[in-house]
C-alpha positions in Angstrom: 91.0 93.0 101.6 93.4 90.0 101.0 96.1 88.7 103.1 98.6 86.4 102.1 101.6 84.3 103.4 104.6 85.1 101.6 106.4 82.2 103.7 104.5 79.8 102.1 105.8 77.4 99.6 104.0 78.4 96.3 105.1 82.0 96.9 108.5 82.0 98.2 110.4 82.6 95.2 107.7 86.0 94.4 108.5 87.2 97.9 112.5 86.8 98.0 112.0 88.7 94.4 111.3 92.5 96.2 108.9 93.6 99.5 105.5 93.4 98.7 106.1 91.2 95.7 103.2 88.5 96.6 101.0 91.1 97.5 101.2 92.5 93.6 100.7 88.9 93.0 97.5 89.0 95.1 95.8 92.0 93.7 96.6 91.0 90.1 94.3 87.7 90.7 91.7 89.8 92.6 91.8 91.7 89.3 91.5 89.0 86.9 88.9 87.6 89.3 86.5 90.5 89.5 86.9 91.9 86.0 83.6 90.9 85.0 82.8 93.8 87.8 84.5 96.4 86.0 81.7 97.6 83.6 79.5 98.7 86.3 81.8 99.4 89.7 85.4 100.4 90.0 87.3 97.9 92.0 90.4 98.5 94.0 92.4 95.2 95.7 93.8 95.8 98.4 96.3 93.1 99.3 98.9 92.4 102.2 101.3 90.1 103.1 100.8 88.9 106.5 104.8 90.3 107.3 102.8 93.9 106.6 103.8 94.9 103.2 100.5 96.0 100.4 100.6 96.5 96.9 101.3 99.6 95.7 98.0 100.7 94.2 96.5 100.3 97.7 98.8 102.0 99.4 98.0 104.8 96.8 94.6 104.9 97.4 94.2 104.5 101.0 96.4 107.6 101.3 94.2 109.7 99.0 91.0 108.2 101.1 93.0 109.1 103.7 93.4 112.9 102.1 89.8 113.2 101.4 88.5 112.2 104.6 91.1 114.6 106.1 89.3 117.4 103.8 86.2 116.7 104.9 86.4 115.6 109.2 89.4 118.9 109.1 91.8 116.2 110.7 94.7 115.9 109.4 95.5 112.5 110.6 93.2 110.5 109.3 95.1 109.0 106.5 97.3 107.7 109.5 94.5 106.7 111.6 93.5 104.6 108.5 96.8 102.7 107.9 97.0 102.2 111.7 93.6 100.5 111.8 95.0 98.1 108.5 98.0 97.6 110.8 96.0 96.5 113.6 93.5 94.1 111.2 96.7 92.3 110.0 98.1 92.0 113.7 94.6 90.3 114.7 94.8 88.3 111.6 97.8 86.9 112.2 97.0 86.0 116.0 94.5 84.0 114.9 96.7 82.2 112.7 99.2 81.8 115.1 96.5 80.3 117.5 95.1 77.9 115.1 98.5 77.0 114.6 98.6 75.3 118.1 97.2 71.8 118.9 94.7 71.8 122.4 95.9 69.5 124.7 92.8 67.8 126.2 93.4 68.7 130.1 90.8 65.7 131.0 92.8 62.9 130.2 95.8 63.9 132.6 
């Protein structure tokens, strides 16, 4: 999975295009990147912004994971349960990022 900062510089004029537009930005170079792959595996991106949007193709996908997960565990809410665990990742993500975002002040030297 692949997040990305539509906020930043390089992408701002993709993500003020449509929702989600960076994240079709992102998948398309996953593709490109791993298309040496695609003789022998199939490869799905998955991409999200870190504002929460994904390209479309994952959204499809994890929602027919979600269905046949669902067929086989007889809960119907796994395909939820899935998205909600993505949610959380990308929340986590971007703590981290916020966090790194902060300079330490060295308590010692006051």
């Amino acid at each position: 999975m692949t997040v990305i900062c539509p906020l930043t510089n390089s992408y701002l004029q993709s993500a003020t295009a449509s929702a989600g537009a960076v994240a079709k930005l992102a998948a398309t170079r996953k593709v490109a990147k791993y298309s040496i792959l695609e003789d022998q595996y199939i490869f799905q991106p998955i991409a999200v912004e870190s504002l929460g949007p994904m390209n479309w193709e994952a959204r499809k996908f994890l929602a027919d994971l979600g269905r046949k997960i669902s067929r086989v565990s007889g809960d119907d809410r796994e395909t939820t349960f899935l998205f909600q665990r993505i949610s959380v990742l990308l929340f986590r993500f971007n703590s981290v990022l916020l966090h790194n975002s902060f300079e330490l002040d060295d308590c010692s030297e006051h």
